[in-house]
N, CA, C and O of each residue as an XYZ file, in Angstrom:
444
protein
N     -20.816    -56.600     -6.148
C     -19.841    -55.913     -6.963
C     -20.199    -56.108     -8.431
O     -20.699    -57.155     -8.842
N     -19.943    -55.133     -9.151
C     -20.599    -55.386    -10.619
C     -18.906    -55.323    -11.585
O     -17.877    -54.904    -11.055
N     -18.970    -55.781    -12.884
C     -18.006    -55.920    -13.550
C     -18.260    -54.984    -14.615
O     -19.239    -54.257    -14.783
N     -17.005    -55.149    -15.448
C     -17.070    -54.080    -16.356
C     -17.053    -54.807    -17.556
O     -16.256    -55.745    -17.587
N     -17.930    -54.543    -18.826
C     -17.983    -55.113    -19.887
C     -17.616    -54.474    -21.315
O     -18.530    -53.873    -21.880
N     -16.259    -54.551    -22.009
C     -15.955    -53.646    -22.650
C     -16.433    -53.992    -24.035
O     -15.854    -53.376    -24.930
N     -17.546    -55.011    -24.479
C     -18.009    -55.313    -25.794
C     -18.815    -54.505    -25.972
O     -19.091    -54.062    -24.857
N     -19.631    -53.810    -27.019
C     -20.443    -53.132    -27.708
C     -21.477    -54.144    -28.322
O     -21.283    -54.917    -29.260
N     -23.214    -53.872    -27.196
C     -23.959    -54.991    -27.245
C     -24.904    -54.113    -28.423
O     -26.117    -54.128    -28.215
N     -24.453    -53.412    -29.547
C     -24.967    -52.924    -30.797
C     -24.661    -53.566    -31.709
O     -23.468    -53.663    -31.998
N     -25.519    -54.127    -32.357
C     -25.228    -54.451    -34.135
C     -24.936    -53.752    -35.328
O     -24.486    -54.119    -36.413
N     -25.344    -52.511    -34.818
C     -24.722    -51.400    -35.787
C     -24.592    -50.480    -34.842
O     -24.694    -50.594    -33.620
N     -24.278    -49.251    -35.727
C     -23.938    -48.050    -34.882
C     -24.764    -47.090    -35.800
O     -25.008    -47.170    -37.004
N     -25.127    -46.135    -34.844
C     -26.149    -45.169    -35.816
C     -25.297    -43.625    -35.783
O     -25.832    -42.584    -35.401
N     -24.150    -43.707    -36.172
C     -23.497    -42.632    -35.722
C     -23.608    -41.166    -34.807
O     -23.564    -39.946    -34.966
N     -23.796    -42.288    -33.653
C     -23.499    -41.421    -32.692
C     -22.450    -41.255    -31.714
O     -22.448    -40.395    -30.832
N     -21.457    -42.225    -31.941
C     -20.257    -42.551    -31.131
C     -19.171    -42.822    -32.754
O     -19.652    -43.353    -33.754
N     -18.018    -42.434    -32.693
C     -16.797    -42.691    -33.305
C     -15.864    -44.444    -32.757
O     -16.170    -45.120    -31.775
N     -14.519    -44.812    -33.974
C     -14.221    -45.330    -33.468
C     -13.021    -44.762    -32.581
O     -12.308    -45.652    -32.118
N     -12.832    -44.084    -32.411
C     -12.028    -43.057    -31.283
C     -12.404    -43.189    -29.226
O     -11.950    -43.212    -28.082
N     -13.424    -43.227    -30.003
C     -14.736    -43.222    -28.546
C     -14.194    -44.850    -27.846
O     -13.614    -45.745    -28.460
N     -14.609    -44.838    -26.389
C     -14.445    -45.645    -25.206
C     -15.772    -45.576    -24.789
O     -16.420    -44.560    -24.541
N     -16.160    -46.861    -24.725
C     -17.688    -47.079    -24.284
C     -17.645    -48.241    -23.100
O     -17.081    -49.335    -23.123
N     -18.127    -47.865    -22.466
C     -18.196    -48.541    -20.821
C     -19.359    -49.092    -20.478
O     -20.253    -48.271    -20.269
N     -19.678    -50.378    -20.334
C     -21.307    -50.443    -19.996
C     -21.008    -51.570    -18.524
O     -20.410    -52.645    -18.565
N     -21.663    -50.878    -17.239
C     -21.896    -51.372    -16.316
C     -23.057    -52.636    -16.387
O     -24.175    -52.538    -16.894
N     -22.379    -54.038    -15.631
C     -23.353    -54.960    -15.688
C     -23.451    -55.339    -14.596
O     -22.440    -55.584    -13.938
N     -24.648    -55.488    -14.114
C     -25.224    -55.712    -12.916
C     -24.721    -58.079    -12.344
O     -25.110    -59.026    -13.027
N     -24.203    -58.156    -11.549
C     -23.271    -59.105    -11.347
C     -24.816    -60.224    -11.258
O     -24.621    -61.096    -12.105
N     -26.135    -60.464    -10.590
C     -26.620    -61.213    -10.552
C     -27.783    -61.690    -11.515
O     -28.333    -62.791    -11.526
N     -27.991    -60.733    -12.215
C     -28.941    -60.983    -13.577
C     -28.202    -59.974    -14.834
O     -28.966    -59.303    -15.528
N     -26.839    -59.912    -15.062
C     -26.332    -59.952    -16.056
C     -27.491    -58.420    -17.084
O     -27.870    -58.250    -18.243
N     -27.586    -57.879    -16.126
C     -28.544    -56.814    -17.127
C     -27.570    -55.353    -16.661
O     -27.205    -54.836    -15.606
N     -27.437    -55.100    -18.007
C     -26.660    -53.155    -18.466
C     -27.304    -52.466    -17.322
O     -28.475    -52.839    -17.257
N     -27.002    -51.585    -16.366
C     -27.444    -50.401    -15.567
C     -26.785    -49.319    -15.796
O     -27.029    -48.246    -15.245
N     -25.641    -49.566    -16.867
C     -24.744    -47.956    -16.958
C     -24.173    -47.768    -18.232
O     -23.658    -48.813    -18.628
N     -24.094    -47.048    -18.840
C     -22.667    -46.677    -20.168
C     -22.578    -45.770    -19.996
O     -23.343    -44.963    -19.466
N     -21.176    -45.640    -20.593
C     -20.619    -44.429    -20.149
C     -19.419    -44.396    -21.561
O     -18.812    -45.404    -21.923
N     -19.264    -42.997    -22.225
C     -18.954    -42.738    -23.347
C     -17.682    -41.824    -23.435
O     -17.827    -40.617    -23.239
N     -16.676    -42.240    -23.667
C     -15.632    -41.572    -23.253
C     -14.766    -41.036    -24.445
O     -13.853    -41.649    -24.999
N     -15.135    -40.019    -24.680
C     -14.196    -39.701    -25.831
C     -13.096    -39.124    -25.879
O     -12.886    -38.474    -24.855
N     -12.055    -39.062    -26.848
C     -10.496    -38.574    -26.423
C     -11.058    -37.362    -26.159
O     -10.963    -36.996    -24.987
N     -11.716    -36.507    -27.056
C     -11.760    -35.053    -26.847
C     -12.367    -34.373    -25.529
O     -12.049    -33.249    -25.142
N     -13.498    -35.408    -24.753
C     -13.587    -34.627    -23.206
C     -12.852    -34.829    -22.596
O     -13.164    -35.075    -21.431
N     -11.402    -34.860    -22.983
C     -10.248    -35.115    -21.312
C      -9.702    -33.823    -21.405
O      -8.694    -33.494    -20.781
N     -10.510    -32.855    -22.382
C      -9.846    -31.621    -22.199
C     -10.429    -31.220    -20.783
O     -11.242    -31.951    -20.218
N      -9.837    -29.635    -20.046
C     -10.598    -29.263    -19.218
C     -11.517    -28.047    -19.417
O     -11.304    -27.170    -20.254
N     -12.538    -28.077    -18.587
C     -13.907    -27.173    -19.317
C     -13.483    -25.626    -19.369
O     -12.717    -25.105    -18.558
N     -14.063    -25.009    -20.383
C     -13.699    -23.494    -20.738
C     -14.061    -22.681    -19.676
O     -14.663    -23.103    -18.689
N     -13.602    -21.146    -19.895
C     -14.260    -20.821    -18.845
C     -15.627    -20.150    -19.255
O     -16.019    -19.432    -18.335
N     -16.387    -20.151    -20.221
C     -17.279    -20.008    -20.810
C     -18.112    -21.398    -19.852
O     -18.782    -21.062    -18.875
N     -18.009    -22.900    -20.210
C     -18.264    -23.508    -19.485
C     -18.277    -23.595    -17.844
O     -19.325    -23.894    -17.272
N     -17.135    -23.337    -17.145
C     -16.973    -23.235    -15.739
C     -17.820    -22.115    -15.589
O     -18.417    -22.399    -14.551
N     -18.391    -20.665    -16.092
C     -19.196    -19.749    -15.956
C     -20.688    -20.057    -16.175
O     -21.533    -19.202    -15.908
N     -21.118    -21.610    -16.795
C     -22.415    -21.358    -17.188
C     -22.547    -22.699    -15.548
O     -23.465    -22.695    -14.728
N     -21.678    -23.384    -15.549
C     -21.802    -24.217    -14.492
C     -22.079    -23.461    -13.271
O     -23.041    -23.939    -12.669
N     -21.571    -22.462    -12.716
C     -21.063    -21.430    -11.990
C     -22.709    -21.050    -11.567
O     -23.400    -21.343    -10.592
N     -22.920    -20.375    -12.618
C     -24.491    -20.095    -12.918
C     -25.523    -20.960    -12.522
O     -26.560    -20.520    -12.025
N     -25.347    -22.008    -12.682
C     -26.575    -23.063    -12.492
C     -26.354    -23.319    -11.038
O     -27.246    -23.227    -10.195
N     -25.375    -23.577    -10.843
C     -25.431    -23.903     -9.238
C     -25.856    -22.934     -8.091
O     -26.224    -23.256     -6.961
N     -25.731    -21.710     -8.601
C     -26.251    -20.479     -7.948
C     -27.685    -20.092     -8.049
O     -28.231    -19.424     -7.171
N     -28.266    -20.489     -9.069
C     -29.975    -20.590     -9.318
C     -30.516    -21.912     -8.940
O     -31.555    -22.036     -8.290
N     -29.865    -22.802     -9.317
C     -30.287    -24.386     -7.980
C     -30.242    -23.773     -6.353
O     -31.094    -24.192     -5.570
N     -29.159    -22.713     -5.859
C     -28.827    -22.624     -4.292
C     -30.179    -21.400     -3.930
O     -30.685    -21.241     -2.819
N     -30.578    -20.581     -5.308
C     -31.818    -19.579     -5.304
C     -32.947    -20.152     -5.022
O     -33.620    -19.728     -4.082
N     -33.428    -21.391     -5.910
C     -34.175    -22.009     -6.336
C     -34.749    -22.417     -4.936
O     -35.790    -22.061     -4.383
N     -33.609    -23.398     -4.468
C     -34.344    -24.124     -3.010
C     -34.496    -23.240     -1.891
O     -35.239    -23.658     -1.003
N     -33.917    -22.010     -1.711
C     -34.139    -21.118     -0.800
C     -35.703    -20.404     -0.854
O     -36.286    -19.746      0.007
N     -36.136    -20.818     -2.247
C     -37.151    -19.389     -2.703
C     -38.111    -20.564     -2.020
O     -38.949    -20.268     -1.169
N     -37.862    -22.203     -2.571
C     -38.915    -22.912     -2.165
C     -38.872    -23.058     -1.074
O     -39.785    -23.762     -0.644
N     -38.132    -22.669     -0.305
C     -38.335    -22.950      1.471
C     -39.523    -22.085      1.867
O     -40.649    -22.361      2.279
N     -38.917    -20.995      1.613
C     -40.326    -19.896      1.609
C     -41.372    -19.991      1.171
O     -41.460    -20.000     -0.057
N     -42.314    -20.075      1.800
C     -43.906    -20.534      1.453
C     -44.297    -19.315      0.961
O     -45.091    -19.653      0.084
N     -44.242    -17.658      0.951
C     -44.849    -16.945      0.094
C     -43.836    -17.095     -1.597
O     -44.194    -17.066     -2.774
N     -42.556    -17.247     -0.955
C     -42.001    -17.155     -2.995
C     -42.435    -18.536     -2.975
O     -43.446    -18.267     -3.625
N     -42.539    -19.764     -2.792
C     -43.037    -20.653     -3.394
C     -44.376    -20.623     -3.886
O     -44.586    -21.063     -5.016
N     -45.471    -20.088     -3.082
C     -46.637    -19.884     -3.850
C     -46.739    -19.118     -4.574
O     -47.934    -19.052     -4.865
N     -45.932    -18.106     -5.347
C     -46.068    -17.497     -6.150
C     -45.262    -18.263     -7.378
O     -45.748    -18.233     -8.509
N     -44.122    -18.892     -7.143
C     -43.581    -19.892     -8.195
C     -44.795    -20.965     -8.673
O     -45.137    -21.378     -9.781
N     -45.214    -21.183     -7.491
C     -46.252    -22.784     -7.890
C     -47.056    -22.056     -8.966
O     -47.155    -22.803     -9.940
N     -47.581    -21.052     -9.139
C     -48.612    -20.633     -9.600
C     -48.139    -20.150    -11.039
O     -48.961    -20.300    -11.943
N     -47.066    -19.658    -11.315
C     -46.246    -19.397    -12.691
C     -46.048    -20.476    -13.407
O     -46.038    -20.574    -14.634
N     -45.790    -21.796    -12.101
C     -45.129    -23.372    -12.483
C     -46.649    -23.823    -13.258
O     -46.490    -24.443    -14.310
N     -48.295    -23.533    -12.776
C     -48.981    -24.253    -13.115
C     -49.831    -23.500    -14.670
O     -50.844    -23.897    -15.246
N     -48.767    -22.089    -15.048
C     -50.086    -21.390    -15.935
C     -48.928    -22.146    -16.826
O     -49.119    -21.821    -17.998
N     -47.963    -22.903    -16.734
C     -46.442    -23.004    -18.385
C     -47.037    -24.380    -18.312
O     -48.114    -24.705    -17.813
N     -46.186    -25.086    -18.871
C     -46.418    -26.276    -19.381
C     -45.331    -27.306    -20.379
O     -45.329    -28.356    -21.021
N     -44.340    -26.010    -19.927
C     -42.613    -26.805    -20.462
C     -42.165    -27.843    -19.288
O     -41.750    -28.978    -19.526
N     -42.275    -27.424    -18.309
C     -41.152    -27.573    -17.382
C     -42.129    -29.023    -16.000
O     -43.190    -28.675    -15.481
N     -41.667    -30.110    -15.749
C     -42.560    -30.633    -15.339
C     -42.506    -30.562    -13.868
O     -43.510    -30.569    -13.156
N     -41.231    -30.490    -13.424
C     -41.304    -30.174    -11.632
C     -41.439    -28.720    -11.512
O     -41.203    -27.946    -12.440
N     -41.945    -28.264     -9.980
C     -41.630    -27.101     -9.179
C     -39.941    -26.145     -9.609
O     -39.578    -25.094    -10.136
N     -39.183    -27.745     -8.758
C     -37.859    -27.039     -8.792
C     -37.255    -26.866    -10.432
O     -36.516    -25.922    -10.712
N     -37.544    -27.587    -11.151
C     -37.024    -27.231    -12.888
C     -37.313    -25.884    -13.093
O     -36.430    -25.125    -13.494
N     -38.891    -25.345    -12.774
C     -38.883    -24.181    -13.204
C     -37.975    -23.515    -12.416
O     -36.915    -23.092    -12.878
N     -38.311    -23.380    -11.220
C     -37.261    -22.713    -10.185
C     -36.206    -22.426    -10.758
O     -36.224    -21.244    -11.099
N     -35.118    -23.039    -11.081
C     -33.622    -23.121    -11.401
C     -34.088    -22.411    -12.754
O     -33.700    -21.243    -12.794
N     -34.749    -22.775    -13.763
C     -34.725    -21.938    -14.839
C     -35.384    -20.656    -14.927
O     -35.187    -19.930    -15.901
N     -36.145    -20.325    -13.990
C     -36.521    -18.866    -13.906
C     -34.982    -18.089    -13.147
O     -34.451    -17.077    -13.606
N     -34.565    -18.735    -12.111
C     -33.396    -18.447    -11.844
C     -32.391    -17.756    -12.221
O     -31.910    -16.684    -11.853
N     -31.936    -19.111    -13.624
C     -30.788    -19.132    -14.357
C     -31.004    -18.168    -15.658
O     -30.105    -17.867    -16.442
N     -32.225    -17.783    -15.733
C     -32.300    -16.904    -16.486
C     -32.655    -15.562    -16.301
O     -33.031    -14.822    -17.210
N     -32.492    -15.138    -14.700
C     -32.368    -13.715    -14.625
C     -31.320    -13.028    -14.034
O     -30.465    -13.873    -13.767
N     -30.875    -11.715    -13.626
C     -29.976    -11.546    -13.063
C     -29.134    -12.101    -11.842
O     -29.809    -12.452    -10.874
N     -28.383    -12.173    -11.789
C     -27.489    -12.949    -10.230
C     -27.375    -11.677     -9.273
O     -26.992    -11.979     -8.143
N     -27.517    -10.905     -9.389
C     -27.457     -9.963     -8.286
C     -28.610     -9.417     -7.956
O     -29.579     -9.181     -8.678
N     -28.395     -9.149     -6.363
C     -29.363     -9.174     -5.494
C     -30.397    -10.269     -5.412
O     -30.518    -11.269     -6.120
N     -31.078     -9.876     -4.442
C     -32.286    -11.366     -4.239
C     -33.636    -10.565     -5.236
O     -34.300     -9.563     -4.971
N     -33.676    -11.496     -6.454
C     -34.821    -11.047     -7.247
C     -35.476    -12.097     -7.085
O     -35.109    -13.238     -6.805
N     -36.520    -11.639     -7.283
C     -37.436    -12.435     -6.711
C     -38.316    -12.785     -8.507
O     -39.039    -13.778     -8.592
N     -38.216    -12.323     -9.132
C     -39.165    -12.235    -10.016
C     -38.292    -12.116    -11.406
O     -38.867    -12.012    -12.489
């Protein structure tokens, strides 16, 4: 079981957190070493827009494209091969989801 440690193991702050902000850092119970923080600010207890719930919406539908296309061994070899001429993106499935998420949602496009 790990505990919760609510001190701030920073000597300064480089403004990236407020004093408004809730900072959470998970400590691992048998060698006392950080495995988590977690940053809680008053302002995300809003709930997400629907601008947001629409781009979420989106991604999960080009992640559900993504692994279908890679099941398929002809759209995957044609992804692998787009995946190996770029040089942004470092997995298969990253490109996947972002070729995805950036084309139309209707119908099965392939391209």
């Amino acid at each position: 079981m790990s505990k919760m440690n609510m001190a701030t193991p920073f000597d300064s702050n480089n403004g990236k957190y407020a004093r408004t902000d809730q900072i959470y850092f998970k400590i691992r119970k048998f060698d006392e070493q950080t495995i988590g923080v977690r940053l809680k600010h008053p302002a995300t207890n809003e709930p997400p827009s629907a601008a947001q719930q629409a781009a979420q919406t989106k991604l999960v539908a080009a992640a559900a494209r993504a692994k279908t296309a890679l099941a398929d061994a002809e759209q995957k070899a044609t992804l692998k091969a787009e995946w190996k001429a770029q040089k942004k993106y470092k997995t298969l499935l990253s490109y996947a989801i972002h070729k995805f998420y950036n084309t139309n949602e209707g119908g099965n496009n392939n391209g």
